[in-house]
C-alpha positions as CSV (number, residue, x, y, z in Angstrom):
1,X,0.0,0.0,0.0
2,X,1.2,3.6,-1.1
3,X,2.5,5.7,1.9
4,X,1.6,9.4,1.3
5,X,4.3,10.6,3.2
6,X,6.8,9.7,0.6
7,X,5.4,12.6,-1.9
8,X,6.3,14.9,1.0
9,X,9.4,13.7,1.9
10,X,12.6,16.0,2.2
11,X,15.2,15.8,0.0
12,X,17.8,13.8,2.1
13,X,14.9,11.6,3.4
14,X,13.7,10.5,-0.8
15,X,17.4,10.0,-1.1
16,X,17.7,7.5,1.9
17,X,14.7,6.1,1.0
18,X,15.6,5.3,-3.0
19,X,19.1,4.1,-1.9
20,X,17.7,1.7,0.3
21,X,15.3,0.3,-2.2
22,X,17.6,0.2,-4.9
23,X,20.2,-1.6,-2.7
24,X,17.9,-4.3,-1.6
25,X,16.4,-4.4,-5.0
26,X,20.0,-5.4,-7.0
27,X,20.8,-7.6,-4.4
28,X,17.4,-9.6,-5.2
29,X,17.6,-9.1,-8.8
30,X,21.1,-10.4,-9.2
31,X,20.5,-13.6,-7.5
32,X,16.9,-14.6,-9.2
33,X,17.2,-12.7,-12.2
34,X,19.7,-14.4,-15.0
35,X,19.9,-11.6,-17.4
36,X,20.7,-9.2,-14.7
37,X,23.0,-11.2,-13.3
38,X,25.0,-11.5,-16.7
39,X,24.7,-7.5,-17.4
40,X,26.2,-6.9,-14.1
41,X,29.1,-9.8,-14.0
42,X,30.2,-8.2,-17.4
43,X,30.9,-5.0,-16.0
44,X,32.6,-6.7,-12.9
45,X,30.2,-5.6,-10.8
46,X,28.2,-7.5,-7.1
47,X,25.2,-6.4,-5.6
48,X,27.5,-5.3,-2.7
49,X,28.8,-2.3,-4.6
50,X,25.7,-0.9,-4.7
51,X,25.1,0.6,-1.5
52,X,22.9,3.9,-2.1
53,X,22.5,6.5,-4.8
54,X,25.7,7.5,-5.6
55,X,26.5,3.9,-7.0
56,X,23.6,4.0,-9.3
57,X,25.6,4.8,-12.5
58,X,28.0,1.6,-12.3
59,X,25.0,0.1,-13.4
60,X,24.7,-1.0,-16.9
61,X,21.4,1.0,-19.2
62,X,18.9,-1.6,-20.7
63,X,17.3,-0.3,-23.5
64,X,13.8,-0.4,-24.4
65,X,14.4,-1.0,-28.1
66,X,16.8,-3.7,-27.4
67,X,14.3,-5.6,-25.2
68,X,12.6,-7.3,-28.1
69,X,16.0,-9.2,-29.1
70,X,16.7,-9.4,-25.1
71,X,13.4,-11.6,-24.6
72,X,13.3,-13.7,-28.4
73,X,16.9,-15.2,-27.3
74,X,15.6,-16.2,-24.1
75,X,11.1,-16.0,-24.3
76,X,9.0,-14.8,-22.7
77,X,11.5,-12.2,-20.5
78,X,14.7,-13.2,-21.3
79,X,15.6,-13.8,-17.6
80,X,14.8,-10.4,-16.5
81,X,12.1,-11.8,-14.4
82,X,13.0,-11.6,-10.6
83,X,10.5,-14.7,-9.0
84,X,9.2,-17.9,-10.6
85,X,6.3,-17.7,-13.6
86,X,3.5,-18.8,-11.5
87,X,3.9,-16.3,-8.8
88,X,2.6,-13.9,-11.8
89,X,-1.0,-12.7,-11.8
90,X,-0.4,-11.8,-15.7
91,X,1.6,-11.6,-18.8
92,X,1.1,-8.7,-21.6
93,X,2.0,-8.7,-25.4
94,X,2.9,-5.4,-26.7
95,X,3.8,-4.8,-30.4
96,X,7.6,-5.8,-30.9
97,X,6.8,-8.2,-29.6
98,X,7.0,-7.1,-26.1
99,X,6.5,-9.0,-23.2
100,X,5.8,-7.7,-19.4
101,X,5.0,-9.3,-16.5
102,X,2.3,-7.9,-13.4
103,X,3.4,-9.5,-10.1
104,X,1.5,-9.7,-7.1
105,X,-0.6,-6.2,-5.1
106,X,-3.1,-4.8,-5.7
107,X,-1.8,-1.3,-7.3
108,X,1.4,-3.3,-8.6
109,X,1.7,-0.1,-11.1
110,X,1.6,2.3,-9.0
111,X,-1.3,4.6,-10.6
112,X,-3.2,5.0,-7.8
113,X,-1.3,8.4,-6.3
114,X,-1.7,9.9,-9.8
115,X,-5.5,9.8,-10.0
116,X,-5.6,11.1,-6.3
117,X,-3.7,14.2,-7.9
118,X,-6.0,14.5,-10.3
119,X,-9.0,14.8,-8.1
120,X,-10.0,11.1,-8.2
121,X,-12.2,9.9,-5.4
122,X,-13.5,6.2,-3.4
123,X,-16.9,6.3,-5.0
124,X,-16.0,7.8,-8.5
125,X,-17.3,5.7,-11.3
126,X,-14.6,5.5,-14.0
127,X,-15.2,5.0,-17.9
128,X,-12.0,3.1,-18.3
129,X,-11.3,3.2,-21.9
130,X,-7.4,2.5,-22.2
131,X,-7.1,-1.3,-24.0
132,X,-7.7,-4.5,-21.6
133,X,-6.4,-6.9,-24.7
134,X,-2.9,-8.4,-24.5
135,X,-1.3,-5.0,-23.8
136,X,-1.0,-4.0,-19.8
137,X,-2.8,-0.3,-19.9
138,X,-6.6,-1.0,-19.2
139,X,-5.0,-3.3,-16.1
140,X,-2.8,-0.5,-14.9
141,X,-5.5,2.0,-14.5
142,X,-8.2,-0.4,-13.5
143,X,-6.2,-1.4,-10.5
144,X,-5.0,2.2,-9.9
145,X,-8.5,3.0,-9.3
146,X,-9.8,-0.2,-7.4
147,X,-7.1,0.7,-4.7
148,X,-8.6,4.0,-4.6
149,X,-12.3,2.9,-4.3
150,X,-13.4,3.3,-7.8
151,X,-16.4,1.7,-9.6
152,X,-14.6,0.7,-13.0
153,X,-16.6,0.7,-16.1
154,X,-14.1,-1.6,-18.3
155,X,-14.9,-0.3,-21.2
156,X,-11.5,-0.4,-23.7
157,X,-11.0,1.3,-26.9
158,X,-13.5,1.9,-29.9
159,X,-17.2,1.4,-30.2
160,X,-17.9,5.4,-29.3
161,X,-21.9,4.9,-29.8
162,X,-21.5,1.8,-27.1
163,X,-19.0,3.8,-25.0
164,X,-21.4,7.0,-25.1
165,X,-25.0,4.5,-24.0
166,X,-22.7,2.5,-21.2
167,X,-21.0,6.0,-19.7
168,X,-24.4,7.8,-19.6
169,X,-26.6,4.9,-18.4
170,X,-24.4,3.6,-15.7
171,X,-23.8,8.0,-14.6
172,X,-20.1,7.6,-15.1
173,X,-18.4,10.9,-12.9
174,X,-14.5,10.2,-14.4
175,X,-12.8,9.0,-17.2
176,X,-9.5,7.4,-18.1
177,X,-7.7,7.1,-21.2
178,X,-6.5,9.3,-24.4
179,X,-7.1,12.8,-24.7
180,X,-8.4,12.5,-28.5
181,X,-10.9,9.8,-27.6
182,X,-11.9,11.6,-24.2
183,X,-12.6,14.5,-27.2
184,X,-14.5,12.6,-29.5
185,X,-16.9,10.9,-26.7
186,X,-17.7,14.7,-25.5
187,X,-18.5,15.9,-28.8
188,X,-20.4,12.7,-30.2
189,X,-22.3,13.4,-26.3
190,X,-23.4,16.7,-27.1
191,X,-24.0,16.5,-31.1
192,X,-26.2,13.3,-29.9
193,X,-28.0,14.8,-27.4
194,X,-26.5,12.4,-24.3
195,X,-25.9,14.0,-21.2
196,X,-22.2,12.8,-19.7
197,X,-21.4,13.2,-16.1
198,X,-17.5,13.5,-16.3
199,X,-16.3,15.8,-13.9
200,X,-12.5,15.1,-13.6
201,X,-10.4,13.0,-16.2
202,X,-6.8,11.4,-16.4
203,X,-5.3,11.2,-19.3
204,X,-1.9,9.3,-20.8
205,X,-0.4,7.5,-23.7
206,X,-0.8,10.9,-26.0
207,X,0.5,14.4,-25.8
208,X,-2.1,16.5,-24.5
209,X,-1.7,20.0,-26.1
210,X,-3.1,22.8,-24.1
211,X,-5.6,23.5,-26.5
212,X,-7.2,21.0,-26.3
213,X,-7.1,20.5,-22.4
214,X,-8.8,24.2,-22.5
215,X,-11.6,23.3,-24.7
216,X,-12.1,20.0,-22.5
217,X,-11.9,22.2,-19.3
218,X,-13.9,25.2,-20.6
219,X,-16.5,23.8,-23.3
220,X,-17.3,20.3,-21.0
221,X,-16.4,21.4,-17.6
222,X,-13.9,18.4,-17.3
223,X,-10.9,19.0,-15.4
224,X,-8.4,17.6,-17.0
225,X,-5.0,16.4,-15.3
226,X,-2.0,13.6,-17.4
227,X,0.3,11.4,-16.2
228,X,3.3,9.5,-17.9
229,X,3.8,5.6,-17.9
230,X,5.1,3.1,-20.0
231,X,4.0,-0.7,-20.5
232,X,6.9,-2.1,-19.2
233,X,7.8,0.1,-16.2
234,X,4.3,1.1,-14.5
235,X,3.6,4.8,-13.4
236,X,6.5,7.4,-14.2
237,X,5.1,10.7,-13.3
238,X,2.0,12.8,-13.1
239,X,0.4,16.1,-13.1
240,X,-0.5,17.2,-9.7
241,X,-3.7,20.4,-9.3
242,X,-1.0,23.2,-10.7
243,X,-0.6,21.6,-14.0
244,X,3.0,22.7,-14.2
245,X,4.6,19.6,-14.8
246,X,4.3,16.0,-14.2
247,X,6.0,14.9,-10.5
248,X,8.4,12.1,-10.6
249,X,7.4,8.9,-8.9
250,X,8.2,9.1,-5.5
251,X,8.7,5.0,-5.5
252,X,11.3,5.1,-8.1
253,X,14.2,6.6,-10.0
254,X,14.3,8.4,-13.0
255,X,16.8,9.8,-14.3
256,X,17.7,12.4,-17.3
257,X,20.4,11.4,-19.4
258,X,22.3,13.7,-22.1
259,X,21.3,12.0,-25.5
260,X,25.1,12.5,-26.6
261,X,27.4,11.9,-23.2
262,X,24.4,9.4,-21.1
263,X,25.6,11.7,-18.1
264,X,22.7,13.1,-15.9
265,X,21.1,16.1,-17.8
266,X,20.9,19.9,-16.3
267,X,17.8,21.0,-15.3
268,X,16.1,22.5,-18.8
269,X,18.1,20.3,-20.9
270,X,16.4,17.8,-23.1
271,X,17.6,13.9,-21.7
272,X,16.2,10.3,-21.9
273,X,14.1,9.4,-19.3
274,X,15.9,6.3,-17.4
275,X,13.7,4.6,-15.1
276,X,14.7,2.0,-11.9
277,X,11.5,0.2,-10.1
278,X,11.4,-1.9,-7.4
279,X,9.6,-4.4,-8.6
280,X,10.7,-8.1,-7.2
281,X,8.9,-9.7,-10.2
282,X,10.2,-7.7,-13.0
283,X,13.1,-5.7,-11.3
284,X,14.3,-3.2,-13.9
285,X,17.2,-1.3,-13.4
286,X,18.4,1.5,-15.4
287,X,15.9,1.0,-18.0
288,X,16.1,3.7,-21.1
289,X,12.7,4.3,-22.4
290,X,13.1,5.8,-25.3
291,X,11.3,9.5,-24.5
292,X,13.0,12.4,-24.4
293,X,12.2,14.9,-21.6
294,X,13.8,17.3,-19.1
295,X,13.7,18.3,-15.6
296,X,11.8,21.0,-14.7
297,X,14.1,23.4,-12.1
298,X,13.8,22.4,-8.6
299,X,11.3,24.7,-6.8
300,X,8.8,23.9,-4.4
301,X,5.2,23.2,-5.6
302,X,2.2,24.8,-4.3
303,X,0.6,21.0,-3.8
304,X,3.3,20.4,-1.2
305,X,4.7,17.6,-2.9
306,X,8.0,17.6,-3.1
307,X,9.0,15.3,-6.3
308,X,11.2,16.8,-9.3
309,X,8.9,17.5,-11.9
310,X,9.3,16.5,-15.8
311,X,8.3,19.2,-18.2
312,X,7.0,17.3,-20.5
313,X,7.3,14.8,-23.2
314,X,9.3,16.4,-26.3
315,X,9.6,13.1,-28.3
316,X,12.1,10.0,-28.8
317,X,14.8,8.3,-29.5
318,X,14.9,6.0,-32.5
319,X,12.3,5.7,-35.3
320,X,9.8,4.6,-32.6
321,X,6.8,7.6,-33.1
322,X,3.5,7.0,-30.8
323,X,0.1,6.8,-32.5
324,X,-2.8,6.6,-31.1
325,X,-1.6,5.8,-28.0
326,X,0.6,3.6,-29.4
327,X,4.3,3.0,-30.8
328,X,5.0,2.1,-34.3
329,X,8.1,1.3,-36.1
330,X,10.1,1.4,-39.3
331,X,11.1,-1.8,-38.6
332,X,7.8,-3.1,-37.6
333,X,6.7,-2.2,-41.0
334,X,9.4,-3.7,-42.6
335,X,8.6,-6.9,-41.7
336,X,5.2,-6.5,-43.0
337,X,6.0,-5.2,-46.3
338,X,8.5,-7.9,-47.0
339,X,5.3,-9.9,-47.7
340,X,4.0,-7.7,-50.0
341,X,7.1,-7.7,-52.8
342,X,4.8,-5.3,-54.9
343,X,5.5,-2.3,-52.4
344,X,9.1,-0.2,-54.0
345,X,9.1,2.4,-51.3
346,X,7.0,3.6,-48.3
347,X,6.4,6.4,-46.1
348,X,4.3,6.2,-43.1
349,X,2.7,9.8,-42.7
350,X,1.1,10.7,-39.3
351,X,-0.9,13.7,-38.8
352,X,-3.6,15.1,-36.6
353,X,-6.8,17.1,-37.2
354,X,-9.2,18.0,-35.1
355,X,-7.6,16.3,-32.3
356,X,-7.4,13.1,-34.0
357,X,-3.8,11.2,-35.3
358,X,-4.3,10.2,-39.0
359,X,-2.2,7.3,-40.0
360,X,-1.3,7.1,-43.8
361,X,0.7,4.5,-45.5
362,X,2.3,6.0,-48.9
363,X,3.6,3.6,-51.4
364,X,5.0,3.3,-54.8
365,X,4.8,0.0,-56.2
366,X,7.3,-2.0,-58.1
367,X,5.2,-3.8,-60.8
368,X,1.2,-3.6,-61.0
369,X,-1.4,-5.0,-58.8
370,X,-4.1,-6.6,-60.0
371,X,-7.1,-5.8,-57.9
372,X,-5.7,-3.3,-56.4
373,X,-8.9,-2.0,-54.4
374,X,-8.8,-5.5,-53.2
375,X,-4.8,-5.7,-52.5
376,X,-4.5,-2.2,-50.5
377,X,-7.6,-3.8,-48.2
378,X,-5.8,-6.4,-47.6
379,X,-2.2,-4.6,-46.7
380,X,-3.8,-2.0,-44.6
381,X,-5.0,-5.2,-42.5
382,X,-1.6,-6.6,-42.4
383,X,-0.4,-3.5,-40.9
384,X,-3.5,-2.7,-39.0
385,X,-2.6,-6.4,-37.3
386,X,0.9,-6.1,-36.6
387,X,1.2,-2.5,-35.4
388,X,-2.7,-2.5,-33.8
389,X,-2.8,0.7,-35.2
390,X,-5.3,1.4,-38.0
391,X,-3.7,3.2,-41.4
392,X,-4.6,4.1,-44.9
393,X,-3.0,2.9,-47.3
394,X,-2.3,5.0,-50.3
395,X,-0.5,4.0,-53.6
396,X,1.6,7.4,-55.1
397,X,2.8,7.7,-58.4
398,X,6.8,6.8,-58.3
399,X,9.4,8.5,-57.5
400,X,7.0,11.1,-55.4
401,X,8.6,9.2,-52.1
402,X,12.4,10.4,-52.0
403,X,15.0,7.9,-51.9
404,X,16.4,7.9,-48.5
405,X,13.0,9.3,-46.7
406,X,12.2,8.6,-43.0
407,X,10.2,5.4,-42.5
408,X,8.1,7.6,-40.3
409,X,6.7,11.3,-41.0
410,X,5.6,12.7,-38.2
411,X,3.5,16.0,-39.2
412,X,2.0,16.7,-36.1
413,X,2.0,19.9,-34.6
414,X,1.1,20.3,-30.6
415,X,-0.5,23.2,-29.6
């Protein structure tokens, strides 16, 4: 169970308090977890050299994009995990494929603080719509708001006109999920005619420009807080009632490292975000998301927590790029293209209008298609399956893609 006293601790006291965790935490991770083991016997290192903080950067980064090959040469978790399979209470798929484990608690990701922050009460009934199918975010939030007293409507992605009837009918008072889809069930609501009873929301897994939080806030009367979390690591940080940032976990590290030197970033300066949990089942240390961020300067916040804060997302390393709330990437769509030989070239193109990411595929072929109404169907599928991601798929005349182009053209603009 969450102690509130660690958002409020002192400087010297979070210190103590990480260095302790951390310290126990290698020490059980070296001797259950193989892979760990291995990373830190190449490096010459034993769990008794780490002994608080200060040794945290002996430690070896894992990275998120290596994780994939990490767990294929050794399935499902290529002895990251820290206990025995069967003391799990789930395993997750994510595209890569990506496999993460949930290990025993009742708030095992840690979520439940954040909705607190963002006004979430014992009693609130919550349209879940984050995905409950193979991938771990519909669990994460749905156990987030069990601890916290919550009636959970699992309701998952898609189906608005279902999601609209089920919210209204059942009087739902919160909602979790995207930002875009939180959008387009609020203005469905009111073109419809439905009354919705959201009063607070917490959103994730997108940017959330400040536009759009406005018109959510002013237009709906929807307060409207974010939080930051990946599938592998749990909660990362969330927005507390100033909306000045998102506060760093209090029950783990994170750290901001320089994308050129991987030292610890100044405060302002764009970094990766480098994460450490506690986690006995899946105990990872030093693990490099991906997103770039920075740390926000260290003055005291208003909500009298006392957590760094991150300024926000500003985007990532790699040719990852999130969509719809989820990653896609040029290797991802590779693979699927190598089983359609007609494709020459592609571009994916993501943009957004009206709120909304649009996902198009742009390809020049390399001989003709036969059927190709038929053909395109049936490649947009292909994609839609491997990346769970739905894309058009759009056949250019050639040489309109240049040679050498990104995989991935991201478009967006946040405002």
């Amino acid at each position: 169970m969450f102690n509130p006293e660690l958002e409020t601790q002192s400087p010297e006291q979070r210190r103590a308090y990480l260095g302790e965790r951390l310290r126990a935490t290698v020490a059980h991770a070296y001797q259950n977890a193989p892979r760990v083991r291995q990373m830190m016997d190449q490096v010459g290192l034993k769990p008794s050299d780490i002994t608080g903080l200060d040794d945290l950067p002996k430690l070896p980064v894992l990275k998120k994009d290596d994780l994939s090959a990490v767990q294929a040469a050794d399935p499902p978790f290529g002895g990251l995990l820290g206990v025995p399979i069967a003391k799990l209470q789930r395993i997750f798929m994510s595209p890569g494929p990506i496999y993460d484990a949930q290990g025993q608690g009742e708030d095992f990701w840690r979520f439940r603080k954040a909705l607190v922050a963002a006004g979430f009460e014992a009693g609130d009934v919550v349209q879940n719509t984050f995905s409950y199918h193979l991938t771990t975010a519909g669990f994460m939030l749905d156990s987030g708001l069990r601890a916290l007293g919550c009636v959970v409507l699992p309701a998952g992605v898609g189906q608005t006109e279902l999601q609209l009837r089920f919210a209204a009918d059942s009087r739902a008072t919160a909602y979790a999920g995207t930002p875009s889809f939180l959008h387009t069930l609020v203005t469905k609501a009111r073109d419809a005619g439905v009354r919705l009873n959201f009063k607070v929301a917490f959103v994730a897994a997108e940017m959330l420009p400040e536009s759009l939080r406005t018109e959510l806030e002013q237009n709906f009367g929807i307060r409207v807080l974010q939080g930051y979390g990946t599938a592998d690591l749990g909660l990362v940080a969330y927005e507390c009632s100033e909306k000045k940032g998102m506060h760093l976990d209090p029950e783990s590290i994170v750290e901001l490292l320089d994308l050129e030197t991987g030292k610890p970033a100044a405060p302002g300066q764009p970094g990766q975000v480098v994460v450490t949990i506690f986690d006995e089942a899946y105990p990872l240390l030093r693990f490099a998301t991906g997103d770039i961020s920075s740390l926000a300067p260290d003055a005291a916040c208003p909500c009298g927590r006392t957590a760094r804060k991150l300024t926000g997302l500003l985007g990532r390393v790699g040719d990852a790029v999130k969509v719809k709330g989820m990653f896609i990437r040029g290797s991802q769509i590779d693979e699927v293209f190598k089983k359609f030989p007609a494709v020459a070239r592609f571009q994916a193109v993501v943009t957004r209008e009206q709120h909304q990411d649009h996902l198009t595929y742009e390809i020049e072929l390399a001989e003709s298609v036969p059927e190709l109404n038929a053909w395109t169907t049936k490649l947009a599928e292909a994609l839609r399956e491997a990346l769970k991601v739905r894309g058009e798929v759009r056949v250019v005349p050639s040489g309109t893609l240049a040679a050498g182009a990104k995989k991935i053209s991201d478009l967006r603009v946040w405002e």
